[in-house]
C-alpha positions as CSV (number, residue, x, y, z in Angstrom):
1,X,10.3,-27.2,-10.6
2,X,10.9,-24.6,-13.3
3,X,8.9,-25.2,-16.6
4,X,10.6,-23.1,-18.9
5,X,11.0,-25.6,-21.9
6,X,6.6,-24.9,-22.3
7,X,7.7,-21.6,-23.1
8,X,5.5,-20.2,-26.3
9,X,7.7,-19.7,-29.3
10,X,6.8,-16.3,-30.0
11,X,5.4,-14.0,-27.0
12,X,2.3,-12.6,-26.1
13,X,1.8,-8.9,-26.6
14,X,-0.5,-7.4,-23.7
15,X,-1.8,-4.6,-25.5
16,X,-2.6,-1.7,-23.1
17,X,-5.5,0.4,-23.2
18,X,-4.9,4.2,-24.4
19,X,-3.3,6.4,-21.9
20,X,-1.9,3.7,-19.6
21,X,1.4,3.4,-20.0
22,X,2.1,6.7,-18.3
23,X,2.4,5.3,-15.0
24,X,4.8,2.4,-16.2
25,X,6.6,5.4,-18.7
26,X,7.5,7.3,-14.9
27,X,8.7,3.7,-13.4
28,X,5.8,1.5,-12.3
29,X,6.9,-2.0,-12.7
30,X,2.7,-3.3,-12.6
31,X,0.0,-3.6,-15.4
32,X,-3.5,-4.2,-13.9
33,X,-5.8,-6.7,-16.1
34,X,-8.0,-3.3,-16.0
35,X,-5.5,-1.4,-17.9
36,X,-5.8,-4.5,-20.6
37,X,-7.4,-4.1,-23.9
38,X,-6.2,-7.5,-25.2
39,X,-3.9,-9.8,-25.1
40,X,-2.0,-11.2,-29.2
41,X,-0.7,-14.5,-28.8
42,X,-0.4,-17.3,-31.1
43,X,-1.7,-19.9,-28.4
44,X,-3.6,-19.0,-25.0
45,X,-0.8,-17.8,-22.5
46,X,-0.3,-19.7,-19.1
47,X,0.7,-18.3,-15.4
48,X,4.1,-17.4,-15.5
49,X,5.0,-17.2,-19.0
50,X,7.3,-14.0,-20.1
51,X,5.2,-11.3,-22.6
52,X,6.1,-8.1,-24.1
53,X,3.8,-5.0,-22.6
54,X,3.0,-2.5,-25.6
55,X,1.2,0.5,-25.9
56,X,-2.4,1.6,-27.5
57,X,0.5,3.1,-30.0
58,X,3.2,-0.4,-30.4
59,X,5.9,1.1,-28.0
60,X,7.1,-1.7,-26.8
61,X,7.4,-1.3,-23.1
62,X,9.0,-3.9,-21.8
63,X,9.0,-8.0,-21.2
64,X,6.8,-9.4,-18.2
65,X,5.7,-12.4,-16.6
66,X,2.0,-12.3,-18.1
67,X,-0.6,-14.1,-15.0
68,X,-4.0,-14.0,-17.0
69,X,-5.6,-15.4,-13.4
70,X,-4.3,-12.3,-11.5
71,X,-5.0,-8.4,-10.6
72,X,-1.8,-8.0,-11.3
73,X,-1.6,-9.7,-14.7
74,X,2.0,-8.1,-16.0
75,X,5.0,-7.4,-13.9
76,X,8.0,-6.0,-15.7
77,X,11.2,-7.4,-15.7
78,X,13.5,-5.5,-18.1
79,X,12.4,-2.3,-20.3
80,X,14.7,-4.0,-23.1
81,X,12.1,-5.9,-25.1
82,X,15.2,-8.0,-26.4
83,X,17.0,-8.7,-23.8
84,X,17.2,-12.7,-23.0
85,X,15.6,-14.1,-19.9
86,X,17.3,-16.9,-18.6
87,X,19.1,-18.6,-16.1
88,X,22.1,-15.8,-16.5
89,X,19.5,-13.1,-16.1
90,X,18.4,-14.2,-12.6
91,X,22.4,-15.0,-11.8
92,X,23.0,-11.3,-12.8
93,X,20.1,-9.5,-10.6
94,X,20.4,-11.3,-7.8
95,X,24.4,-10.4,-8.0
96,X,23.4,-7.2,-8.4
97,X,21.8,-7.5,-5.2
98,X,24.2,-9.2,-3.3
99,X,26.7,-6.4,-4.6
100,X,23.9,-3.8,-2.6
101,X,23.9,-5.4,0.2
102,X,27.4,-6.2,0.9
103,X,27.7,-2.3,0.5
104,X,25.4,-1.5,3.0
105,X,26.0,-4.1,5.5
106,X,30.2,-4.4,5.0
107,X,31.2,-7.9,6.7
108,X,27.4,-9.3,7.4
109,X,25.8,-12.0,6.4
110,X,22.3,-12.0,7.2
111,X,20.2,-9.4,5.2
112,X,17.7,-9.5,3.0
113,X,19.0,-10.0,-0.3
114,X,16.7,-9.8,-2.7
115,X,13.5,-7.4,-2.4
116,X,11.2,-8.7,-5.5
117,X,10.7,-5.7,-7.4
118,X,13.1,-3.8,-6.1
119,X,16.2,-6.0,-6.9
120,X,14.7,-6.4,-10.4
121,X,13.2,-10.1,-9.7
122,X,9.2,-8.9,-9.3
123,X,7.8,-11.9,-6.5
124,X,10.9,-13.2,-5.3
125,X,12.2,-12.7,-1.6
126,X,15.3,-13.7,-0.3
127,X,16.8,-14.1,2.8
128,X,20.2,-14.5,4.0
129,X,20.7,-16.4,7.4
130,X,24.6,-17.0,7.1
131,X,25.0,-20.4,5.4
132,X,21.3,-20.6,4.2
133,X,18.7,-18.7,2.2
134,X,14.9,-18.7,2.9
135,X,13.1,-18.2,0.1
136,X,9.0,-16.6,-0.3
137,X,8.0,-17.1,-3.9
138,X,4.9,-14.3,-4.7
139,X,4.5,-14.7,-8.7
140,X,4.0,-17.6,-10.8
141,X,6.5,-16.3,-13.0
142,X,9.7,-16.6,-10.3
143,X,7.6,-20.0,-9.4
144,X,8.6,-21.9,-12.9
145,X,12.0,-20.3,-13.1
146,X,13.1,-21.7,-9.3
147,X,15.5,-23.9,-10.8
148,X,17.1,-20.6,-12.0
149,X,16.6,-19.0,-9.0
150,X,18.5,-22.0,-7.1
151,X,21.6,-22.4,-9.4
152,X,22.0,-18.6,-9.1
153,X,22.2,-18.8,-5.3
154,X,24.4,-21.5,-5.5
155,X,26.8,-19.9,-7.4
156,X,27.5,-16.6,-5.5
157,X,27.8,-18.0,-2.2
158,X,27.2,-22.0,-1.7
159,X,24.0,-21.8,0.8
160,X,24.2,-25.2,2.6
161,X,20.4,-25.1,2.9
162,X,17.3,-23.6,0.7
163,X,14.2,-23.2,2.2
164,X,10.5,-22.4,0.8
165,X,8.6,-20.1,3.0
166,X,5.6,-19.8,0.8
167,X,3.2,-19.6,3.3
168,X,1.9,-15.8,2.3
169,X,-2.1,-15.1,1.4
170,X,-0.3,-13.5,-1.8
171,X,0.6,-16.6,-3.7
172,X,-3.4,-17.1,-3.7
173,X,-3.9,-13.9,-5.9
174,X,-1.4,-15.3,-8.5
175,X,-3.0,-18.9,-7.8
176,X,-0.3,-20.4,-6.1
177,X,-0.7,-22.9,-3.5
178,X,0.4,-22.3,0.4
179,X,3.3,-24.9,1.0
180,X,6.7,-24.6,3.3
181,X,9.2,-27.1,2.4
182,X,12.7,-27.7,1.2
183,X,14.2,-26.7,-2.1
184,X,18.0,-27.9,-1.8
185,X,20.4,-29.4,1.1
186,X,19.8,-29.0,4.7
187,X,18.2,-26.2,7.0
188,X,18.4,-26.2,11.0
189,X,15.0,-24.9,12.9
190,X,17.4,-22.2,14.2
191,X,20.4,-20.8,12.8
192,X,22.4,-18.1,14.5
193,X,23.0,-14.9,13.1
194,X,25.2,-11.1,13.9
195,X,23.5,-8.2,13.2
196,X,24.8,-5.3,13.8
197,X,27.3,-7.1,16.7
198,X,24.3,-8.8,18.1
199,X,24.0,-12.0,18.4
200,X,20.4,-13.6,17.5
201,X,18.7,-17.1,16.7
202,X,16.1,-17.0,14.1
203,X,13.6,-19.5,13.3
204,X,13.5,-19.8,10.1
205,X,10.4,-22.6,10.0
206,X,7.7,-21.8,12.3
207,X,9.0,-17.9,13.0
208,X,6.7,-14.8,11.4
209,X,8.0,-13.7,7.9
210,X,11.2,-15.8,7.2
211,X,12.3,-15.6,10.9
212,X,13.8,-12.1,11.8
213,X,12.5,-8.6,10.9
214,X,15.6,-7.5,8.6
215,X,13.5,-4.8,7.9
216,X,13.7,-3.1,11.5
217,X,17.6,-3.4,11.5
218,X,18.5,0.4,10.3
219,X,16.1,2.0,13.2
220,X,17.3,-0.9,15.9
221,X,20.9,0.5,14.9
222,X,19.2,4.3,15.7
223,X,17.9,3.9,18.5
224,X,20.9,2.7,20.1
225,X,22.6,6.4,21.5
226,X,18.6,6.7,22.8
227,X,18.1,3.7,25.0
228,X,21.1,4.8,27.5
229,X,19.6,5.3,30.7
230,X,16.1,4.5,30.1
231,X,13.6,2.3,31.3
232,X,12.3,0.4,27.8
233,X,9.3,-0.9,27.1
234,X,9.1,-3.3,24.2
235,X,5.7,-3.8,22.8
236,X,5.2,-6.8,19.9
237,X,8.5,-8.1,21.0
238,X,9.0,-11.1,19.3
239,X,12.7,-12.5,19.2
240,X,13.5,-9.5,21.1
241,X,15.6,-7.7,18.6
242,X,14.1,-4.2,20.4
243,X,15.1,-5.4,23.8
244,X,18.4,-6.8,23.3
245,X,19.7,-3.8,21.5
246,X,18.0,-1.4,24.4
247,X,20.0,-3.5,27.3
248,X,23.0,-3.7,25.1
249,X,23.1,0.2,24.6
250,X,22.9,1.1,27.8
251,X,19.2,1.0,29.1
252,X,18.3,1.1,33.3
253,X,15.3,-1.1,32.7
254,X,13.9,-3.1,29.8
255,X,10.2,-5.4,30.2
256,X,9.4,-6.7,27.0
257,X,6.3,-8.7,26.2
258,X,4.5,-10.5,23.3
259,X,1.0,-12.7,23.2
260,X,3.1,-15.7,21.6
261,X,4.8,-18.0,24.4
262,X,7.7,-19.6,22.0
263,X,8.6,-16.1,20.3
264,X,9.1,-15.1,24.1
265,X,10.8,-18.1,25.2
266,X,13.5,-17.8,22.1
267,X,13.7,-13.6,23.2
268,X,14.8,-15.1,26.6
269,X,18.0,-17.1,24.8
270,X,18.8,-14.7,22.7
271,X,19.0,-12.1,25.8
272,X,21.2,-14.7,27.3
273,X,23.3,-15.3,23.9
274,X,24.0,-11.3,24.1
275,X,24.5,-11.4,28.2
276,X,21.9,-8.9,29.2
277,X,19.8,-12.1,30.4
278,X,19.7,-10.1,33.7
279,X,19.0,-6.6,32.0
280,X,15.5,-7.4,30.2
281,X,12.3,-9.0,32.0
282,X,9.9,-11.1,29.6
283,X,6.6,-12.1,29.6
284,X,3.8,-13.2,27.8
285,X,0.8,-10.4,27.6
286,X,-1.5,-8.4,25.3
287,X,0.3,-4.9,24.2
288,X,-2.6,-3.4,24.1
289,X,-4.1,-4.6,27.8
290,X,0.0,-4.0,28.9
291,X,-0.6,-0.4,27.6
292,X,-4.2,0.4,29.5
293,X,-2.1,-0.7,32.8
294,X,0.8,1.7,32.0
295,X,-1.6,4.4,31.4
296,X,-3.1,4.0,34.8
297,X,-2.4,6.2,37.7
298,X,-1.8,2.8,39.9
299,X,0.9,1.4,37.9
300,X,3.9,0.9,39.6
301,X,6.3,1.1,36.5
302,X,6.2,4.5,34.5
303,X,8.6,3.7,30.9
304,X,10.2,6.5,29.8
305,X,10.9,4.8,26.3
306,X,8.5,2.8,24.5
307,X,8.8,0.4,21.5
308,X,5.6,0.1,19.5
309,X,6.2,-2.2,17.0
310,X,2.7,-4.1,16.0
311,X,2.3,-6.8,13.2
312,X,0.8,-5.5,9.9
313,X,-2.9,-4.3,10.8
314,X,-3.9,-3.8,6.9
315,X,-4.4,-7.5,5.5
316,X,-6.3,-5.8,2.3
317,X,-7.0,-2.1,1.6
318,X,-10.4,-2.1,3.1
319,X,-9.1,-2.6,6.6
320,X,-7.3,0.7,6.7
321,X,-9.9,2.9,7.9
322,X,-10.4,0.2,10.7
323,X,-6.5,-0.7,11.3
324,X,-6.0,3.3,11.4
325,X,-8.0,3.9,14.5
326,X,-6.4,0.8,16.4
327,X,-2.9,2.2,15.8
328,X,-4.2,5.3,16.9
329,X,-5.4,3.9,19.8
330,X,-2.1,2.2,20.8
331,X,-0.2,4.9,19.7
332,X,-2.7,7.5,22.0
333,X,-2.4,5.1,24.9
334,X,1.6,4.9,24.3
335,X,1.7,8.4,24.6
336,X,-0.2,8.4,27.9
337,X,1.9,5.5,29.9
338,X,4.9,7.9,29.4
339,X,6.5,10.9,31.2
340,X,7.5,14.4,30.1
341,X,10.3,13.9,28.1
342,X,9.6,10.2,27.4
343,X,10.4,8.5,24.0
344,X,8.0,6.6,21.5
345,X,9.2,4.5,18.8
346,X,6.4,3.5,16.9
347,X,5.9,2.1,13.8
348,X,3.8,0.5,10.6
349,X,4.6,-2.3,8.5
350,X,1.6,-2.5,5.5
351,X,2.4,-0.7,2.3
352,X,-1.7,0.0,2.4
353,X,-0.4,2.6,5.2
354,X,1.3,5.7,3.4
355,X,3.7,7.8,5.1
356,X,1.2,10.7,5.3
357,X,-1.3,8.7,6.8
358,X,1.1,7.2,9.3
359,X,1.6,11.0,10.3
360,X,-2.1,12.0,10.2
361,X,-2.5,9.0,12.4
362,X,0.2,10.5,15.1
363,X,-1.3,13.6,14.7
364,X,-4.6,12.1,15.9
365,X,-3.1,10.0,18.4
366,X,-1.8,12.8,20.1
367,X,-4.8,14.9,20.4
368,X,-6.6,11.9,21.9
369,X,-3.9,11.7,24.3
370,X,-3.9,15.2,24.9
371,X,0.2,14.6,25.4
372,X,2.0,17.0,22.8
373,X,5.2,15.5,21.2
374,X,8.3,16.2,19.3
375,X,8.7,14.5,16.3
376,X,12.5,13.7,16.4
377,X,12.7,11.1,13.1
378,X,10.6,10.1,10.5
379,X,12.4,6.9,8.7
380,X,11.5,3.8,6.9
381,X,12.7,0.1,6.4
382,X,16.1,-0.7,6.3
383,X,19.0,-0.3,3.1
384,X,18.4,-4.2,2.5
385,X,14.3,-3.6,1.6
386,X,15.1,-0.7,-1.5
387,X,12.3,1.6,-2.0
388,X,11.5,2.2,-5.7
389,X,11.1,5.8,-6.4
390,X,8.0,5.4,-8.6
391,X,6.3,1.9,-6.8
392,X,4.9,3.1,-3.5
393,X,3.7,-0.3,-2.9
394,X,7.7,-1.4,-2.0
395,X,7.3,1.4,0.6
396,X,5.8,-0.3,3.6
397,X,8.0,0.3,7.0
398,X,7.1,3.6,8.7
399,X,9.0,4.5,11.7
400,X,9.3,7.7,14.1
401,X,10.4,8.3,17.1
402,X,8.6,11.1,19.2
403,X,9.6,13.1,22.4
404,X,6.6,13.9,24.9
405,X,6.6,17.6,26.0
């Protein structure tokens, strides 16, 4: 429930420490408790509450929510230190957002629709699924203003159904507790959704992330002239987004496979909701073990396209060294299961990955392999997940798509 009446009279000033406002100056939204030299306020501040970020100098940078118990202890919300931050604030952003969206995706209804920091609202994810939003809360400050957050959604479209997905390791930095649960009216396990003409059912409770990878949609929608004619294979399937739109576009052959039994059971019905049920072959297996097999001489079925599409590798930014070798490893063996002339679509989901070492790590994939490719695209997460030019961190979907030579 939203707190707001405990908010202090006067705000807090987080007082920077010289020279670190340079980085917020060029766009950054974030102010480490590092880059702190103190913190002016008449009583001690609480998780959530709103403060203004100022220079070594006074400039007034900005109003955040403050988090004294978090790295990230200030996270900009407007560069107008006067601006009023209240319930119509949040109804304004997030139809700001929905105006984005319904631009990029003319006649949908399932997106993304709001991307935290990139839609102006720093922690809060939403999802569109039709008639119901899904909701992952990843500040303290968007957790005491839900009631805000709620009235806003009701008001632009009338969701039948809010649901809490707050079940990411996130809301531990900003010491938030891991719950899933209801916020308003009534939410199905499943609800159906178009994207892109396809027909899907996500599960919005038990699935990964909210329930469907929004963020893939863009390169699914790529891929499509490429599938015609091949024989797919669909790595990390899931729901079987990949697979549905290969057997819908045209592809000879499609195996798909993924190490969790109900993700491949609900990629079976939502083959048979798009009637290629007789087009794509699922099954439950290890990629990587799948992979070794394909790279063998004895294997009977040689893919000429190949969908690698793993789940984030990179939990913290100490893994990457570790995670960077296993996706070169998949990616190396990817590379060797295929023809001359086959297709890789790989990809990397963990904004710990930057685009140049996503390429480095191609590069070394393909030595190991000894298999030389052609680099056809380079692209990123979809228009519904906005990139801000000066936050790498809202950067975290790299994508390519390679031609072996």
């Amino acid at each position: 429930m939203s707190d707001i009446a405990a908010e202090p009279r006067t705000l807090a000033r987080v007082i920077l420490h010289p020279a670190q406002e340079k980085r917020l100056l060029a766009g950054h939204l974030w102010v480490f408790s590092n880059e702190i030299k103190e913190v002016l306020a008449e009583e001690e501040p609480q998780a959530g509450d709103l403060a203004l970020v100022v220079t070594s100098t006074g400039q007034e940078l900005g109003l955040s929510f403050y988090n004294p118990n978090s790295l990230i202890a200030a996270r900009l919300l407007t560069r107008s230190p006067k601006e009023p931050v209240d319930a119509e604030f949040f109804r304004r952003r997030l139809a700001e957002a929905l105006a984005r969206r319904e631009r990029a995706y003319p006649g949908e209804n399932a997106y993304r629709l709001c991307f935290g920091e990139s839609d102006g609202l720093p922690g809060l994810v939403v999802d569109r699924y039709g008639s119901v939003c899904v909701l992952q809360v990843l500040s303290a400050g968007i957790e005491r203003r839900l009631d805000w957050v709620r009235a806003a959604l009701d008001d632009l479209f009338q969701p039948k159904g809010i649901y809490l997905k707050n079940d990411h390791r996130t809301r531990q930095l900003e010491g938030l507790p891991l719950e899933c649960r209801l916020l308003s009216g009534a939410v199905p396990e499943r609800v159906p959704i178009v994207e892109g003409g396809l027909r899907f059912l996500a599960p919005l409770g038990e699935g990964q992330k909210t329930g469907h990878y929004f963020d893939q949609r863009d390169n699914r929608a790529f891929l499509r002239p490429h599938f015609a004619g091949r024989s797919v294979l669909d790595l990390y399937c899931y729901t079987g987004a990949f697979a549905v739109a290969a057997a819908k576009a045209g592809a000879k052959a499609v195996l798909a496979l993924d190490s969790s039994g109900p993700a491949v059971a609900l990629a079976r019905e939502n083959a048979k909701l798009n009637g290629v049920e007789g087009a794509v072959s699922f099954d439950e297996g290890d990629a990587e073990k799948a992979l070794e097999s394909f790279a063998g001489l004895s294997s009977p079925f040689k893919p000429d396209f190949i969908v690698l599409d793993p789940p984030s590798l990179v939990p913290a930014k100490k893994h990457l060294p570790q995670a960077l070798r296993l996706y070169c490893k998949l990616n190396a063996l990817a590379l060797r299961a295929l023809l001359r002339g086959g297709l890789l679509a790989t990809a990397t989901c963990s904004h710990h990955v930057s685009r140049e070492d996503f390429v480095l790590m191609l590069r070394a994939a393909q030595a190991r392999a000894q298999r030389p490719a052609r680099l056809l695209a380079l692209r990123g997460q979809a228009a519904d997940h906005p990139v801000l030019l000066a936050m790498p961190e809202t950067e975290y979907l790299h994508f390519a798509l390679l031609e072996l030579l």
